[in-house]
MIVO-963237 format. One line per field, with one value per residue: x, y, z of N, C-alpha, C, O in turn; residue number from 1. Coordinates in nm, 4 decimals, decimal comma, always signed. Atoms other than C-alpha are relative to their C-alpha. Layout:
% MIVO-963237
n_X [X|...]
n_Y [Y|...]
n_Z [Z|...]
ca_X [X|...]
ca_Y [Y|...]
ca_Z [Z|...]
c_X [X|...]
c_Y [Y|...]
c_Z [Z|...]
o_X [X|...]
o_Y [Y|...]
o_Z [Z|...]
nr [NUM|...]
END
This chain:
% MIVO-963237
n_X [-0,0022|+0,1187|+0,0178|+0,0677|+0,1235|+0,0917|+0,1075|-0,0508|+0,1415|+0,0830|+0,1078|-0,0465|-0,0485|+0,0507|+0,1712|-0,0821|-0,0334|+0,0595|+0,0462|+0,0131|-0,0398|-0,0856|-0,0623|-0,0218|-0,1432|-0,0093|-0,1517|-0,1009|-0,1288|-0,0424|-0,1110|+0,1045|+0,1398|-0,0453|-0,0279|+0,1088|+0,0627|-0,0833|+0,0024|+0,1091|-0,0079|-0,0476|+0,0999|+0,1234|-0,0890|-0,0032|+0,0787|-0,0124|+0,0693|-0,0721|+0,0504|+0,0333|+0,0310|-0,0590|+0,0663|-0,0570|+0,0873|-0,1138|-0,0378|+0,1056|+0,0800|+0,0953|-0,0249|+0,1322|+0,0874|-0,0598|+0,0510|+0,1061|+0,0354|-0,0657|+0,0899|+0,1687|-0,0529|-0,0224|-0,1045|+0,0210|-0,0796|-0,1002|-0,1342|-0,0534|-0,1121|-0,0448|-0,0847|+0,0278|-0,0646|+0,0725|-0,0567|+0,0212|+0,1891|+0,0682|-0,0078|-0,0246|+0,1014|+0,1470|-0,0222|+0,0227|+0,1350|+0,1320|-0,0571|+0,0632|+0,1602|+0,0780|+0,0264|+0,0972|+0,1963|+0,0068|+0,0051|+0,0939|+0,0688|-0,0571|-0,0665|-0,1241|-0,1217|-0,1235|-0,1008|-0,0747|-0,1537|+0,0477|-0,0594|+0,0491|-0,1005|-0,0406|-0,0780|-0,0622|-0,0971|+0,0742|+0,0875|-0,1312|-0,0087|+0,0968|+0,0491|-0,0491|-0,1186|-0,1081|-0,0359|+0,1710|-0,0066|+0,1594|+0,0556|+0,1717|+0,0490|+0,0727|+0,1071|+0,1658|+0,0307|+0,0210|+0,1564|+0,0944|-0,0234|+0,0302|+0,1673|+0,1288|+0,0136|+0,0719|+0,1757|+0,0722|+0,0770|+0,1222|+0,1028|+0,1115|-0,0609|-0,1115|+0,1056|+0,0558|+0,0147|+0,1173|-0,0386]
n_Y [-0,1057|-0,0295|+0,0228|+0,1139|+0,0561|-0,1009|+0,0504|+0,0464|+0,0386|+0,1495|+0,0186|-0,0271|-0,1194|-0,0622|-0,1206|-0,0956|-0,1283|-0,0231|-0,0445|-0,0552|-0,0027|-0,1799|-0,0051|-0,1271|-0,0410|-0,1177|-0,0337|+0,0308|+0,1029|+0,0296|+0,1023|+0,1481|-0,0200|+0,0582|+0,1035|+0,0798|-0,0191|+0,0646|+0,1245|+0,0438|+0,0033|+0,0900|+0,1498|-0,0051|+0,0994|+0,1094|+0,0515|+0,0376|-0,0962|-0,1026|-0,1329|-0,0591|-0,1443|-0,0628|-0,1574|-0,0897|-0,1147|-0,0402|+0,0801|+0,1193|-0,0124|+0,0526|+0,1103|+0,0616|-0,0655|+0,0613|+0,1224|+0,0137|-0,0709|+0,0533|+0,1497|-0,0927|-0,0726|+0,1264|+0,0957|+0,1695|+0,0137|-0,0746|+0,0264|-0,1529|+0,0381|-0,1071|-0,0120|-0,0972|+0,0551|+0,0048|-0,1149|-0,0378|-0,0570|+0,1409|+0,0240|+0,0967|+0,0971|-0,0440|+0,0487|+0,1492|+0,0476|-0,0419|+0,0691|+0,0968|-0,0432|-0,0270|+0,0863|+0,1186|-0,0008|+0,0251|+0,1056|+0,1124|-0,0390|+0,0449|+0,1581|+0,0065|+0,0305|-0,1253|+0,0912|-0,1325|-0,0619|-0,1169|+0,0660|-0,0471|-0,0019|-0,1073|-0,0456|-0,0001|+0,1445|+0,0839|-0,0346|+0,0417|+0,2056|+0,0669|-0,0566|+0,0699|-0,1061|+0,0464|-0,0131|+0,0320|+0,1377|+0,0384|-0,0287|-0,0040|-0,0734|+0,1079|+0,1123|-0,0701|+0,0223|+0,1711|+0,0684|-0,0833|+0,0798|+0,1251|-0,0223|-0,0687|+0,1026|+0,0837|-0,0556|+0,0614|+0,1495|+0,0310|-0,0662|-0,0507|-0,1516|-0,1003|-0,0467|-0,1499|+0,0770|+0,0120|+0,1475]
n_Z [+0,0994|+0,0660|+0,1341|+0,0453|+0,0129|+0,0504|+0,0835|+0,1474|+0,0762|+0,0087|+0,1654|+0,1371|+0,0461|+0,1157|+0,0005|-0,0745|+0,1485|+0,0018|-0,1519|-0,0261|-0,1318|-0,0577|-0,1601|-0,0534|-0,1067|-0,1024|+0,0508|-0,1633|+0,0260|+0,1645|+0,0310|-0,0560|+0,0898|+0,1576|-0,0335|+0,0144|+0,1187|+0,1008|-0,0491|+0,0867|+0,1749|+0,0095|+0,0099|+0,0661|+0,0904|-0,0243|+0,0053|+0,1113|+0,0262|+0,1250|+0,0187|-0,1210|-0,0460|-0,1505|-0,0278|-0,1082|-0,0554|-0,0974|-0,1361|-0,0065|-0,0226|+0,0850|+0,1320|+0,0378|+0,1003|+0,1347|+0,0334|+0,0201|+0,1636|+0,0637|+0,0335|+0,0333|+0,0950|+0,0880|-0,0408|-0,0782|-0,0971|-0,0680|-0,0323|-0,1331|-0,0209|-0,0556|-0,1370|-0,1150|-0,1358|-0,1704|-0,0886|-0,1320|+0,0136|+0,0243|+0,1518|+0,0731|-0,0052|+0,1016|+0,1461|+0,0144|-0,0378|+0,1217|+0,1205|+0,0230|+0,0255|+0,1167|+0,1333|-0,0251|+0,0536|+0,1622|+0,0442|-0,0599|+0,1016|+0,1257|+0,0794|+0,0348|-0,1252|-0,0260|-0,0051|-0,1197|-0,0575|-0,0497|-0,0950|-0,1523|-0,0170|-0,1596|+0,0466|+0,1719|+0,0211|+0,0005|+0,1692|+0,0968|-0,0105|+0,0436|+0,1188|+0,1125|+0,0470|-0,0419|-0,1858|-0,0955|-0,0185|+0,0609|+0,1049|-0,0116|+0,1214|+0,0649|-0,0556|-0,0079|+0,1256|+0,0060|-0,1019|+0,0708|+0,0939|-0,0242|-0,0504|+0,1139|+0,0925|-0,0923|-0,0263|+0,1333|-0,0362|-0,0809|+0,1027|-0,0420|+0,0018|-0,1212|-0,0675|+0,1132|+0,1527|+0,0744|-0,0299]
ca_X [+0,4178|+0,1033|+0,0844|+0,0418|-0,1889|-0,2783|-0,5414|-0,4770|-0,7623|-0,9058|-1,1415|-1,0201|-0,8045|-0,9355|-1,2449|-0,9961|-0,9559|-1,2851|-1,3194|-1,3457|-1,1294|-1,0247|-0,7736|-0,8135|-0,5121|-0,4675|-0,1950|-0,0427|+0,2736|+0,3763|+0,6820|+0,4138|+0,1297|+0,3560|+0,4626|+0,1110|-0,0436|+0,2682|+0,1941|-0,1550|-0,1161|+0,1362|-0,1418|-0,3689|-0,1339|-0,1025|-0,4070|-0,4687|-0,6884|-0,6398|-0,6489|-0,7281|-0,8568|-0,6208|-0,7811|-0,6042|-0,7863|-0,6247|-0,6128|-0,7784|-1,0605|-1,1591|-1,1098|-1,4965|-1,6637|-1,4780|-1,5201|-1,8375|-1,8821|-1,6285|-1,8851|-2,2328|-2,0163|-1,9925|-1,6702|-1,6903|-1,4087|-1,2207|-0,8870|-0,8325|-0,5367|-0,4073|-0,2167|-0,2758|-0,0297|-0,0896|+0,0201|-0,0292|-0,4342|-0,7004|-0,7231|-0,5519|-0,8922|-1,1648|-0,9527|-0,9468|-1,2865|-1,4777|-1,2175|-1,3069|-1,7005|-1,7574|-1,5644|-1,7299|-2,0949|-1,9696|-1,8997|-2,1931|-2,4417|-2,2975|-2,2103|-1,9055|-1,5919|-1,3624|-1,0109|-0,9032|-0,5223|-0,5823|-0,2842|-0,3466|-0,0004|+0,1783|+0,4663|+0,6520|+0,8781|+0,5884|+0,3981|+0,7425|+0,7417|+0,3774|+0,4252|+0,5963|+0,8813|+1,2347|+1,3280|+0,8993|+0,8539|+0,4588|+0,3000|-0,0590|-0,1245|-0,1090|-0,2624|-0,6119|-0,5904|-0,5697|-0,8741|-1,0752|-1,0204|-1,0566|-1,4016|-1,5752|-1,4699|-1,6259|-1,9565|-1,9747|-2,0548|-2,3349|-2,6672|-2,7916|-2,7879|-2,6037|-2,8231|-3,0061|-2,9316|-3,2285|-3,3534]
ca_Y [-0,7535|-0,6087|-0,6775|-1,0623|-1,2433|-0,9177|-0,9074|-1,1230|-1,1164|-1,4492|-1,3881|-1,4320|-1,1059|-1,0844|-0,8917|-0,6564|-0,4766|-0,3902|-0,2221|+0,1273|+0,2561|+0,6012|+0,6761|+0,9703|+1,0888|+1,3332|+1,5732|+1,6244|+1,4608|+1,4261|+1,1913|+0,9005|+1,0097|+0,9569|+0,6323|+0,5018|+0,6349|+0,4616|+0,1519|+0,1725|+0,2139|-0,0415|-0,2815|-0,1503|-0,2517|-0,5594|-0,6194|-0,5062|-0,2116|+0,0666|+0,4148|+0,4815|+0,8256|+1,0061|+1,2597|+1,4918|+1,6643|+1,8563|+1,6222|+1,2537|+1,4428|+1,4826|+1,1988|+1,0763|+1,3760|+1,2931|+0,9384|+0,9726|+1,1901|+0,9417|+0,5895|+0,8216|+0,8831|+0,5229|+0,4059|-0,0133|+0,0908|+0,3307|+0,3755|+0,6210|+0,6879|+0,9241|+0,9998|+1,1248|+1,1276|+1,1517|+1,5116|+1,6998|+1,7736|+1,5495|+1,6760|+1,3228|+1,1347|+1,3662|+1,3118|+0,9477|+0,8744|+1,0950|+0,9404|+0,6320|+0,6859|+0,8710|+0,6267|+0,3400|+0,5013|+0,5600|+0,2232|+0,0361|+0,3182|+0,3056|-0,0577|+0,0740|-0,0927|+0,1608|+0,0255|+0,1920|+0,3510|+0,5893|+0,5155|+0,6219|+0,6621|+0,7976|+0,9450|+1,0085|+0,6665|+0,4649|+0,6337|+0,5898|+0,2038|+0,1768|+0,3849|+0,1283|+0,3620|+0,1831|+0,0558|+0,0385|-0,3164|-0,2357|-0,1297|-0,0173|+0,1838|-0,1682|-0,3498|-0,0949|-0,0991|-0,4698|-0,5224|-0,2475|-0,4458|-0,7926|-0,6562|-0,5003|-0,8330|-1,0200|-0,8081|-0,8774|-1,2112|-1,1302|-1,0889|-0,8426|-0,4637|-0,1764|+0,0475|+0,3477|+0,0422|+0,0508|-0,3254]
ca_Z [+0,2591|+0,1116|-0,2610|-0,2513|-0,3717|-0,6040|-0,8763|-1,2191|-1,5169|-1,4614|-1,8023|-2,1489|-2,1939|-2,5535|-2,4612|-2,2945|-2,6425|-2,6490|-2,2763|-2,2715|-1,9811|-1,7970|-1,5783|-1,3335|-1,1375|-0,8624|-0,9657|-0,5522|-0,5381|-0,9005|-0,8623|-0,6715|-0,9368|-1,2502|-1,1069|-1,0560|-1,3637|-1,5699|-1,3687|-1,4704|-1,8452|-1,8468|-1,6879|-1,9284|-2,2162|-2,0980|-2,0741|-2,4482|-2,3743|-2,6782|-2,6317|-2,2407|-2,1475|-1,8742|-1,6831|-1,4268|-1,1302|-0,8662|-0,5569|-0,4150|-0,3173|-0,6083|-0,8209|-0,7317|-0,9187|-1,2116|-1,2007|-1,1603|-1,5110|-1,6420|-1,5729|-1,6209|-1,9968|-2,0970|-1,9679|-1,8814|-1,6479|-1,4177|-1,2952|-0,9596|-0,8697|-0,6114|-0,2646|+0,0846|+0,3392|+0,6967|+0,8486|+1,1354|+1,1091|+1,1056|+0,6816|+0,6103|+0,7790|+0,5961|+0,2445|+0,2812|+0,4111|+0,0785|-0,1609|-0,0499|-0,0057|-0,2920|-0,5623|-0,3888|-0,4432|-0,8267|-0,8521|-0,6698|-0,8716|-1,2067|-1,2107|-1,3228|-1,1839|-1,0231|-0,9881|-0,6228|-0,6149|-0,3867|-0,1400|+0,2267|+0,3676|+0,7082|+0,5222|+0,1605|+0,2073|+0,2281|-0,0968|-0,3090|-0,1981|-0,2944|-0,6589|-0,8991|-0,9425|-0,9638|-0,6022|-0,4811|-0,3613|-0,5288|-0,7688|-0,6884|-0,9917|-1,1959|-0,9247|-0,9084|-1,3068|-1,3254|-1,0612|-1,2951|-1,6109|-1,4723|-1,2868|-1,6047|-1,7931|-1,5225|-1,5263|-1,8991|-1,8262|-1,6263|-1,7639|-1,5474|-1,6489|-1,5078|-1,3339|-1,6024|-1,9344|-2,1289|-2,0551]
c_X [-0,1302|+0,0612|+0,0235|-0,0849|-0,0693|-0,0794|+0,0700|-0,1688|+0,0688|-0,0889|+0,1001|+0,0167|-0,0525|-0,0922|+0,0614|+0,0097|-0,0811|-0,0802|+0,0382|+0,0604|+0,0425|+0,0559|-0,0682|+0,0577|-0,0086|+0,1269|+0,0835|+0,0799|+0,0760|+0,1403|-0,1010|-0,0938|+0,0680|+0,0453|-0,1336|-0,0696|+0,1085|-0,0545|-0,1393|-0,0257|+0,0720|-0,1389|-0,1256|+0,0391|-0,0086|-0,0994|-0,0950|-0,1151|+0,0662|-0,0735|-0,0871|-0,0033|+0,1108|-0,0204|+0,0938|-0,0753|+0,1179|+0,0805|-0,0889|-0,1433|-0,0604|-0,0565|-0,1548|-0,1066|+0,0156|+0,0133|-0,1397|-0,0736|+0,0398|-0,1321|-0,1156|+0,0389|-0,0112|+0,1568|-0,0555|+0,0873|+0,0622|+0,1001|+0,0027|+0,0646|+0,0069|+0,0584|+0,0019|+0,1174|-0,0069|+0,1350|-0,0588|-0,1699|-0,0572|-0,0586|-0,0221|-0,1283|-0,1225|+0,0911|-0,0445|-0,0839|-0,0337|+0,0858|-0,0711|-0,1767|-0,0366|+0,0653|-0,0374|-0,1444|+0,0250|-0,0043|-0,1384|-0,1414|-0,0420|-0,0204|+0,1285|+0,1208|+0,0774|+0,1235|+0,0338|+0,1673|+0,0201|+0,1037|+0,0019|+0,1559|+0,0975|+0,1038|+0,0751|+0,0537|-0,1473|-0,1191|+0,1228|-0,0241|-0,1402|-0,0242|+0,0372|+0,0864|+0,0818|+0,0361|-0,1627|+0,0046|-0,1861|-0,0086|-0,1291|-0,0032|-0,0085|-0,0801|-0,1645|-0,0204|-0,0763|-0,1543|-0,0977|-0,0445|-0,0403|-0,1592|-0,1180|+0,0360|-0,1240|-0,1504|-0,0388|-0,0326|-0,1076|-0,0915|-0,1133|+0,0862|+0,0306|-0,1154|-0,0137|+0,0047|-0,1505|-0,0338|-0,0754]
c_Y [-0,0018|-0,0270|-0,1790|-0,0494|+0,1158|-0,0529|-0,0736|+0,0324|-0,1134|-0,0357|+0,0259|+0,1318|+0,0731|+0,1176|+0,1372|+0,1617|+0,1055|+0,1133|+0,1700|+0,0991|+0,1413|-0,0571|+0,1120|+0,0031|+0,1275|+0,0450|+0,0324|-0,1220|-0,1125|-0,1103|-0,1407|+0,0298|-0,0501|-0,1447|-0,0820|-0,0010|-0,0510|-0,1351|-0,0447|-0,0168|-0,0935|-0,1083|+0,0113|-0,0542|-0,1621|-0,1093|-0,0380|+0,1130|+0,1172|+0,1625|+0,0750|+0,1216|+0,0114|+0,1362|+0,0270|+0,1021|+0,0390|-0,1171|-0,1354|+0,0684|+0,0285|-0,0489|-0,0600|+0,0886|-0,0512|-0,1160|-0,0369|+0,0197|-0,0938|-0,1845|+0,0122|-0,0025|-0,1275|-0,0902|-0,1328|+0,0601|+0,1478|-0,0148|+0,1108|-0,0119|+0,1462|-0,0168|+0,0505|-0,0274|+0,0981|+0,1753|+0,0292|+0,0945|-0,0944|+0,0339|-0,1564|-0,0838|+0,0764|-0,0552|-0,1245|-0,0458|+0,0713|-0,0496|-0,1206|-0,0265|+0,0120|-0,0851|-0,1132|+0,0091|+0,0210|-0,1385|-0,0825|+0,1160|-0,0156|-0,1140|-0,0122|-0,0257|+0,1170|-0,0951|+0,1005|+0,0049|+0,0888|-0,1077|+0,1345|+0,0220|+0,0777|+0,0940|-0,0357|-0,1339|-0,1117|+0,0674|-0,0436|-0,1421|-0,0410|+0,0344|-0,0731|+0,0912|-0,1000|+0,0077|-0,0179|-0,1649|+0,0048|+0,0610|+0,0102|+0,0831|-0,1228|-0,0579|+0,0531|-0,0071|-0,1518|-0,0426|+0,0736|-0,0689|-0,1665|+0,0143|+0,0082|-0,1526|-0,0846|-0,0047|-0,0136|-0,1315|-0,0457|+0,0431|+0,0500|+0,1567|+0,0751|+0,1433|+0,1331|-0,0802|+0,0091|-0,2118|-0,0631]
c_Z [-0,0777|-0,1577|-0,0655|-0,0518|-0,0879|-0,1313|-0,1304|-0,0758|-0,0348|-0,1713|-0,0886|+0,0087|-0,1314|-0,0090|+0,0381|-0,1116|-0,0154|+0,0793|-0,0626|+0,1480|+0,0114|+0,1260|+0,0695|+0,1030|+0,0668|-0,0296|+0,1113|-0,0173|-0,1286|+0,0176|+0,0437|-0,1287|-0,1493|+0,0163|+0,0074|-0,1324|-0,1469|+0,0606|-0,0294|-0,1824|-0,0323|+0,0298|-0,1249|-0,1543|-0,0067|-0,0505|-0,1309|+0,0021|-0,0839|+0,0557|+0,1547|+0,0195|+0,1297|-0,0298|+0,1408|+0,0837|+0,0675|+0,1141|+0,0068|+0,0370|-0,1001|-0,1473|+0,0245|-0,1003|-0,1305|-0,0315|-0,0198|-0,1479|-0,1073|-0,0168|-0,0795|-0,2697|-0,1183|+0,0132|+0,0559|+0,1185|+0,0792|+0,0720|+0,0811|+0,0700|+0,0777|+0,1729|+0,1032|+0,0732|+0,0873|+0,0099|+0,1664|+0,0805|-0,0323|-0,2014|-0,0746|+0,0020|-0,1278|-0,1604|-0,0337|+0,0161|-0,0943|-0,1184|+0,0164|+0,0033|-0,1576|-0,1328|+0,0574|-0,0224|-0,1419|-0,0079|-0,0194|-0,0857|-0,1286|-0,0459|-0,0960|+0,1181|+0,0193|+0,0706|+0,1057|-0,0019|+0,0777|+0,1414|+0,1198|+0,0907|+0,1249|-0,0650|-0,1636|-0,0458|-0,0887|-0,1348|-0,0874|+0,0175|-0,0674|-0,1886|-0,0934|-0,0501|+0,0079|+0,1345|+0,0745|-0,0171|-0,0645|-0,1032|-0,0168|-0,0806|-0,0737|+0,0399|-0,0460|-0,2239|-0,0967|+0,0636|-0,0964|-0,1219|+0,0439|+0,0750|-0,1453|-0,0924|+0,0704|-0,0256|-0,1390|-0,0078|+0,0902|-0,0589|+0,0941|-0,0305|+0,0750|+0,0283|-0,1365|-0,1407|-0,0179|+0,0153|-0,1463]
o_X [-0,1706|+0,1833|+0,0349|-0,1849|-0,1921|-0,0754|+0,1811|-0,2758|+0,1676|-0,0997|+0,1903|-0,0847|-0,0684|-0,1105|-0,0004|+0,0150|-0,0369|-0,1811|+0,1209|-0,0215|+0,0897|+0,0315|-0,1501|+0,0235|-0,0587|+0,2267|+0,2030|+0,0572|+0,1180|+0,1530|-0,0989|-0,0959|+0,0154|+0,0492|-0,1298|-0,1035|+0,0748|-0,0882|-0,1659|-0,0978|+0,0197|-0,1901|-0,2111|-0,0299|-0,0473|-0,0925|-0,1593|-0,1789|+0,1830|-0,1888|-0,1669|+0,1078|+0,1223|-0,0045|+0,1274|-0,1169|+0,2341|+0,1987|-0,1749|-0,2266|-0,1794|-0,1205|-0,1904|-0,1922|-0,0679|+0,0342|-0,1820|-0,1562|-0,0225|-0,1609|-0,1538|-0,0469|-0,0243|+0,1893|-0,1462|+0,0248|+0,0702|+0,1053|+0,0066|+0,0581|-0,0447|+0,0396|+0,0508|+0,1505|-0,0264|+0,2512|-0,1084|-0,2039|-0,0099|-0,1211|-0,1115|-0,1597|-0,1785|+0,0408|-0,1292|-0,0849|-0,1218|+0,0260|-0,1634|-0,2245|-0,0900|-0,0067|-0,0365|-0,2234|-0,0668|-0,1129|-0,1815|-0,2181|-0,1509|-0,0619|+0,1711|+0,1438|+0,1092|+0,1036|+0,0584|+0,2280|+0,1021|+0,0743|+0,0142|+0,0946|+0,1051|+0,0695|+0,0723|+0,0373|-0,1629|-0,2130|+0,1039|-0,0634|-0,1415|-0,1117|-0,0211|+0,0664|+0,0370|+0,0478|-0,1670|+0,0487|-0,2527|+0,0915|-0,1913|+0,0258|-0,1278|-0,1744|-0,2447|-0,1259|-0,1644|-0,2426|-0,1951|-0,1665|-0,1257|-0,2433|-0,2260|-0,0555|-0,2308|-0,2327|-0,1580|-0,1153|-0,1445|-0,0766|-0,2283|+0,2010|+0,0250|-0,1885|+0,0809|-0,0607|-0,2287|+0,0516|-0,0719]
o_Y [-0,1044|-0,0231|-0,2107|+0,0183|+0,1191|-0,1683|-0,0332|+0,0409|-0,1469|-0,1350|+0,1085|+0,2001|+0,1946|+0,2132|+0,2404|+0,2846|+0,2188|+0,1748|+0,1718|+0,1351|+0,2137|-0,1365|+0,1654|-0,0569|+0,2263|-0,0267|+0,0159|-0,2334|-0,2277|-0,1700|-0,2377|-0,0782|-0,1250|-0,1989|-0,1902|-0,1077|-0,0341|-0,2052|-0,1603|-0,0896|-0,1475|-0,1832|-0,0722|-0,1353|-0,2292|-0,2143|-0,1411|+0,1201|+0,1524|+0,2010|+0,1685|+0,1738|-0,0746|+0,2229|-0,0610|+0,2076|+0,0004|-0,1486|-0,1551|-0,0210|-0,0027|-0,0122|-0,1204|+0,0372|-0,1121|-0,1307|-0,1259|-0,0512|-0,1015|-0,2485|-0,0585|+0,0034|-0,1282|-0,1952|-0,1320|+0,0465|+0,2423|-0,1222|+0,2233|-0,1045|+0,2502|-0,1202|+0,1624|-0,1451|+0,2186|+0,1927|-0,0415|+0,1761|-0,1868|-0,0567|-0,1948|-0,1458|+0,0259|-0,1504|-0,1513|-0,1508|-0,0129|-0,0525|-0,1499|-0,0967|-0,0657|-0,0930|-0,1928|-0,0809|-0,0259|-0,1761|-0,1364|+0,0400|-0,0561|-0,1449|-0,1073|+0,0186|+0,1942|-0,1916|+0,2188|-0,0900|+0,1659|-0,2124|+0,2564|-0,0129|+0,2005|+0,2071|-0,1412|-0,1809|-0,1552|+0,0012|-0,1563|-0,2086|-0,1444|-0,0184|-0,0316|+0,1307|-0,1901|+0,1096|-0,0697|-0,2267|-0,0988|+0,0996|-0,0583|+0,1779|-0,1443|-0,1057|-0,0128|-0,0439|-0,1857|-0,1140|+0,0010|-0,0817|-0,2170|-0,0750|-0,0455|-0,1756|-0,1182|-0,0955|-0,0307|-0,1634|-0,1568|+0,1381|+0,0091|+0,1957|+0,0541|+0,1846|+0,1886|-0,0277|+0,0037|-0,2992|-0,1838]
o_Z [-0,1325|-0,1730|-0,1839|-0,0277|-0,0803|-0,1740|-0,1649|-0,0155|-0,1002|-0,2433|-0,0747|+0,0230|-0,1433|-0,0844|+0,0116|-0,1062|-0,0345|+0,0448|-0,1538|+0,2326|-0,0762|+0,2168|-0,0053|+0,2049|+0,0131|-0,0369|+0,0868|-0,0647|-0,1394|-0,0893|-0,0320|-0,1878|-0,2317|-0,0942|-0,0512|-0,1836|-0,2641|-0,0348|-0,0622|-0,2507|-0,1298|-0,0533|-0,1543|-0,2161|-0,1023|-0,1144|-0,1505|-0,1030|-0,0672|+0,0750|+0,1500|+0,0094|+0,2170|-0,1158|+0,2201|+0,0359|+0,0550|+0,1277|-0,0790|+0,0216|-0,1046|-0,2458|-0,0767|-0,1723|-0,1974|-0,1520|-0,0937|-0,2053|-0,2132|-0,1180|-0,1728|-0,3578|-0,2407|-0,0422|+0,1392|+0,2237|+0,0007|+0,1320|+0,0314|+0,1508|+0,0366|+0,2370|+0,0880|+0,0875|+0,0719|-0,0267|+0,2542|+0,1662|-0,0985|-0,2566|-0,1499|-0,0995|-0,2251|-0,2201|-0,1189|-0,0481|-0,1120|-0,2260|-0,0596|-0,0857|-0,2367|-0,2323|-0,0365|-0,0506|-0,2093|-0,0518|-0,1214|-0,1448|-0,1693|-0,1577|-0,1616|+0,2306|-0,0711|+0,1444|+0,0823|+0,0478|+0,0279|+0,1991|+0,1082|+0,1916|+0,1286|-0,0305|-0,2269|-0,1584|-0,2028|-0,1792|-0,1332|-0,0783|-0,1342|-0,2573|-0,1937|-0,1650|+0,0788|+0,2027|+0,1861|-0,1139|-0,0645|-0,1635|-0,0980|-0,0077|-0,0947|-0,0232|-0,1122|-0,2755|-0,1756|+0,0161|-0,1163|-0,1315|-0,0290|+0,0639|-0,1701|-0,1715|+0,0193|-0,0376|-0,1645|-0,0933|+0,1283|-0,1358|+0,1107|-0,0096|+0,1962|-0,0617|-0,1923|-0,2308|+0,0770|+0,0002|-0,1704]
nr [1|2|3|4|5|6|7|8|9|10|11|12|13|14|15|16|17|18|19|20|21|22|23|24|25|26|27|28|29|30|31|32|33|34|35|36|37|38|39|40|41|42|43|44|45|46|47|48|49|50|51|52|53|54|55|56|57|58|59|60|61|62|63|64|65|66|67|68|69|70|71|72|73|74|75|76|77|78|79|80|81|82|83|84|85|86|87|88|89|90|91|92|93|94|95|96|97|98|99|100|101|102|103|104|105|106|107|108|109|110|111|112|113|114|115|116|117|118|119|120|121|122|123|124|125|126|127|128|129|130|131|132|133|134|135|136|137|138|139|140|141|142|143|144|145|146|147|148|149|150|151|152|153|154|155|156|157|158|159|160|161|162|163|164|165|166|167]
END
């Protein structure tokens, strides 16, 4: 079962307060999307972050524009969250290949962490099991929140700037 071994923050949580974080959610398939985007705010709670931005686009395709605006903005962190599942057109491959592309070049640009939720999925069952709804054996909306938060703590402990800082 996938969700072993998932992310913890390793760094003093304290700093957590401090972080700066957005979600952005894909609004396709609103019963999986409110389930991840509760499962992220919960981890973001947790974690002790105040006052998280949630942003709403249409679909996963395109949660990288808007992450992008969201790191460029001053967010330490991002949270992207959203859902494809597999039909009967090759659609499901192009979605999933520029979701994942384009918030992987925000990230590695930026130097802002992007927390991936962006579940890939053959059918509805298998998004419900991954949304942290009552009855899902996961919870990838906390998990990608959690990894976002425990990254940007991380990178504050490095003393090298984030690409465009003034040095």
């Amino acid at each position: 079962m996938s969700g072993a071994g998932s992310p913890r923050i390793a760094v003093d949580p304290t700093g957590a307060r401090e972080l700066r974080v957005a979600v952005v959610a894909a609004q396709w398939h609103e019963r999986v999307m409110d389930g991840l985007v509760d499962g992220a705010l919960r981890a973001l709670a947790e974690a002790g972050v105040v006052d998280p931005l949630v942003v709403r686009v249409p679909g996963s395709f395109e949660l990288p524009v808007a992450a992008a605006r969201l790191a460029r903005a001053g967010y330490d962190a991002v949270v992207a969250l959203g859902v494809v599942v597999r039909g009967g057109t090759p659609h499901f491959d192009f979605v999933c290949q520029a979701a994942t592309s384009g918030l992987t070049d925000v990230a590695v640009s930026t130097g802002v962490p992007v927390g991936f939720g962006v579940l890939t999925c053959d059918d509805d069952a298998q998004a419900l099991d991954r949304a942290g709804l009552p009855g899902s054996r996961e919870d990838k909306g906390h998990e990608a929140a959690t990894a976002a938060v425990a990254t940007a703590l991380t990178l504050r402990t490095l003393a090298v700037p984030r690409p465009g800082d003034a040095r």
